[in-house]
C-alpha positions, 0 to 999 in steps of 0.5 A, spaced: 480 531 513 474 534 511 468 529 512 460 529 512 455 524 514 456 522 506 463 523 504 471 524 506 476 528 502 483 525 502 487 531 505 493 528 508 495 534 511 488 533 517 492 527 518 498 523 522 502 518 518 504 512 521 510 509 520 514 503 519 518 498 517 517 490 514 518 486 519 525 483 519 523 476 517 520 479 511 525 483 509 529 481 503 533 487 501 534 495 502 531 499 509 523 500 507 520 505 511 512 506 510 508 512 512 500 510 512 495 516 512 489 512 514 482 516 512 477 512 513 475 506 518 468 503 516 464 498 519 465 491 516 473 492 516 473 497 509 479 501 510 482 508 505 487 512 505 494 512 502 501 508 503 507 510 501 516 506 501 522 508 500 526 502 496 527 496 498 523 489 497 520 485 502 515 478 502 508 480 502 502 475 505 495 478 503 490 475 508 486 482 505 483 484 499 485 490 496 485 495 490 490 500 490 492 506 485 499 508 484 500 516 485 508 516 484 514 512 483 515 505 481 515 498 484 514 491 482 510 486 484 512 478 484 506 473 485 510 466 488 511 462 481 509 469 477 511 475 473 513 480 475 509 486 474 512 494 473 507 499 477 507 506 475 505 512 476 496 511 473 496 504 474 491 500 479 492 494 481 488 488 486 490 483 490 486 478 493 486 475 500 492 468 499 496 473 494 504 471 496 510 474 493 514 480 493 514 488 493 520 492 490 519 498 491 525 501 485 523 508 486 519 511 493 512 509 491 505 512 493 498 509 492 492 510 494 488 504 497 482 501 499 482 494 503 476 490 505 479 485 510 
């Protein structure tokens, strides 16, 4: 990660991914495995970086506001109640704090993201 007083670039190979799994509770189909490369922590609760999974689905609960930008791969989105909504490769996507519903993701998707918690 190359950083200044004023800016970061996203070079994930500066940074140690963390890894993990949907909690079981949320889990309703596949093994997911999540890396995070976390860029950026800014005061107020602001965070950067970029997330990929494996397939699977699980339930989401969004108690955060986020932006997000899909790098690669294919998932879909399913507000409670709503339509589902396919994610590609070029498309972004913002999910409010109270969003529920699921993430399948169909083939290994990575994003970028930026969270305001």
């Amino acid at each position: 990660m190359t950083a200044s007083a004023k800016f970061t670039t996203f070079d994930l190979s500066a940074v140690e991914p963390e890894e993990v799994a949907p909690a079981a509770d949320r889990l309703i189909a596949g093994n997911p495995v999540f890396r995070t490369w976390n860029i950026e922590e800014a005061d107020g609760g602001l965070y950067a970086g970029v997330w990929e999974a494996t397939p699977g689905k699980w339930r989401i609960l969004y108690d955060e506001w986020e932006y997000f930008h899909i790098l690669a791969g294919h998932s879909i989105v399913t507000e409670e109640g709503g339509e589902p909504v396919h994610l590609r490769a070029g498309d972004s996507m913002v999910l409010r704090s109270g969003f529920k519903g699921t993430w399948e993701v169909v083939e290994t998707t990575r994003k970028d993201y930026v969270i305001r918690v």
